[in-house]
Structure formats: structure tokens, C-alpha cells
N, C-alpha and C positions, 0 to 999 in steps of 0.2 A: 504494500500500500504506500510506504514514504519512496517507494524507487516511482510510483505514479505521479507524486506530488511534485517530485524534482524534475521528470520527465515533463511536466506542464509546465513546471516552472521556466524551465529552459525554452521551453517553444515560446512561452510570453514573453521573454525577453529577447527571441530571436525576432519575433514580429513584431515588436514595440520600434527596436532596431530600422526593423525595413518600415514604419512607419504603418502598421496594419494596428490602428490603437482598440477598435471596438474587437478582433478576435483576441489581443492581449488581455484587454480585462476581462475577455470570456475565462482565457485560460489561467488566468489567476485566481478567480474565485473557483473553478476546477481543483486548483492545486491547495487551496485552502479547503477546499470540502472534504480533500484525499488527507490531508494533512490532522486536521482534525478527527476524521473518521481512527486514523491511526494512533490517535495520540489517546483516545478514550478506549479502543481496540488494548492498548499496551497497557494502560490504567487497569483495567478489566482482568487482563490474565495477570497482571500483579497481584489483586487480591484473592483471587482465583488459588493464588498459588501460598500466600499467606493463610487464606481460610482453611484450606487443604492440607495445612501442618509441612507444607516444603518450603527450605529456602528458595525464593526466588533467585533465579542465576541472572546479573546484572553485568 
């Protein structure tokens, strides 16, 4: 999921670059939905793995 976020991220800054501004902010807020999907995705099996009596591998 963050290898999608950076993979958006890069194409909005390659088309901001050539001047294509309205698909840039498409792909940004792409790469913030990827981003945050992940970041509560990684929150989630942390406690997952907490409540489950393992240490979590960090």
C-alpha cells in the first residue's frame, strides 16, 4: 500500500513538472488516501499483535 502512495506521488510531481496541474492534485489526494489507508492498516496489526500477547517486530 505505501509502494502505491509513493508510486502516485511521483507521477504528481512528474505532471505538476510538465504543467498537467488538475491530474497532479488528482494524484495526490490518491496518494494520501493510499497513505493513510496504510498508516491505520499498520496501527491495526500493531495492536492486533499487542492484544495477541506477541511482541510486535518493529
Amino acid at each position: 500500500m505505501l509502494s502505491w502512495a509513493l508510486t502516485f506521488f511521483i507521477l504528481a510531481i512528474v505532471a505538476a513538472a510538465l504543467g498537467f496541474g488538475g491530474i497532479a492534485g488528482a494524484m495526490v489526494g490518491i496518494a494520501k488516501i493510499c497513505f493513510f489507508i496504510f498508516l491505520v492498516l499498520f496501527v491495526v496489526s500493531l495492536l492486533a499483535g499487542v492484544v495477541g500477547g506477541r511482541r510486535p517486530i518493529v
